[in-house]
C-alpha positions in Angstrom: 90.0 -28.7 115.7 90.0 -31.4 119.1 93.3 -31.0 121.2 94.8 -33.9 122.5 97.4 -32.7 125.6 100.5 -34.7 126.1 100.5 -36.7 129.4 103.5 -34.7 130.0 102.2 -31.8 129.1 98.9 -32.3 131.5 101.1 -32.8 134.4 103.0 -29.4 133.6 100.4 -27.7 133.8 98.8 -29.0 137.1 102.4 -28.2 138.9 102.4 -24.7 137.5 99.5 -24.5 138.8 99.8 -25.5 142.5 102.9 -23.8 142.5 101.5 -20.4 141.3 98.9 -21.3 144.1 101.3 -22.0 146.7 102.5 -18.5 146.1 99.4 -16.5 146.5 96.2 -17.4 146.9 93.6 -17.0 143.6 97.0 -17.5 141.3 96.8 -21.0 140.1 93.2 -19.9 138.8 94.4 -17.5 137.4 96.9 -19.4 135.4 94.1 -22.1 134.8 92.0 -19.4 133.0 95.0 -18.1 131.1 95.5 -22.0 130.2 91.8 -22.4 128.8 91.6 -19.6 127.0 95.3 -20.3 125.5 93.8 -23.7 124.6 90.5 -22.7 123.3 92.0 -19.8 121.1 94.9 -22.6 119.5 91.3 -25.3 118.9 89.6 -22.6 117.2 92.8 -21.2 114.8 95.3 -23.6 115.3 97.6 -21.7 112.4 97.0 -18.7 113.7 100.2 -18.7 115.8 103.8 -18.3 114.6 106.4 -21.9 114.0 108.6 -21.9 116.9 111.8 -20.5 116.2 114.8 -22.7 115.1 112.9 -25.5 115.3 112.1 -27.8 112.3 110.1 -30.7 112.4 107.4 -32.3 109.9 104.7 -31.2 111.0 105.6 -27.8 112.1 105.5 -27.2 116.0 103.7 -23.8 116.5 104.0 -21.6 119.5 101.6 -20.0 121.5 103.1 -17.3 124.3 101.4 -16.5 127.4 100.5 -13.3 128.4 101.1 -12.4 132.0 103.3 -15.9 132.5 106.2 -16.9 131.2 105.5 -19.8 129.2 104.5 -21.2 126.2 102.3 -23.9 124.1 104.7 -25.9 122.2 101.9 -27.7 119.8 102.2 -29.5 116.4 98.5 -30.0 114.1 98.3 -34.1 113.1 95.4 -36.1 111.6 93.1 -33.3 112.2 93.8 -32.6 115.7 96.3 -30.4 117.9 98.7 -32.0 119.9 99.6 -30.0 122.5 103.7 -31.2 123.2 104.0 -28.8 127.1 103.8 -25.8 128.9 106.9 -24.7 128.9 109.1 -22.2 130.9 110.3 -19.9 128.3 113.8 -19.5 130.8 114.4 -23.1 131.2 115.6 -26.2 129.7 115.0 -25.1 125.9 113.7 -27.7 123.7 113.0 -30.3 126.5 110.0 -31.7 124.9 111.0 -31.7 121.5 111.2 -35.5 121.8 107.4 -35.5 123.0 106.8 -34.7 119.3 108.3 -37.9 117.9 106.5 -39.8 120.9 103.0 -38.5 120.1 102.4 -40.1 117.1 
């Protein structure tokens, strides 16, 4: 199934990214690769991962957690695609892009 990433969520992950860079050298690859894979896995089995947690919404936002980072895939399925909603820090600002869903129709 396609994946379509939020602006927002595009620019998340680039400043994760450089950060995780900026910190040691190699890291933002390493993130980038986690990314991909994280993205390629949700594309191919987009209902594989769990609803996230206290959340409704019509459709149903999934979650898909990171291994080795701290964040996670907020991402809804609509028209026969996956929108990707962020990458988001699971220690800050909970629920931030929750109105990204009602902005990506």
């Amino acid at each position: 199934m396609p994946i379509q990433l939020h602006p927002a969520a595009t620019s998340e992950i680039e400043e994760v990214s450089d950060w995780y860079e900026d910190q040691r050298q190699g890291a933002g690859d390493l993130l980038d690769a986690a990314v991909l894979r994280a993205l390629t896995d949700i594309e191919e089995h987009p209902d594989r991962w769990p609803l996230w947690p206290g959340i409704r919404h019509t459709p149903p936002i999934r979650r898909f957690l990171l291994q080795d980072h701290p964040f996670a895939i907020p991402y809804l399925i609509r028209d026969e695609s996956v929108v990707v909603l962020a990458f988001a820090h699971l220690r800050r600002r909970p629920g931030y892009w929750l109105p990204r869903a009602h902005s990506s129709r």
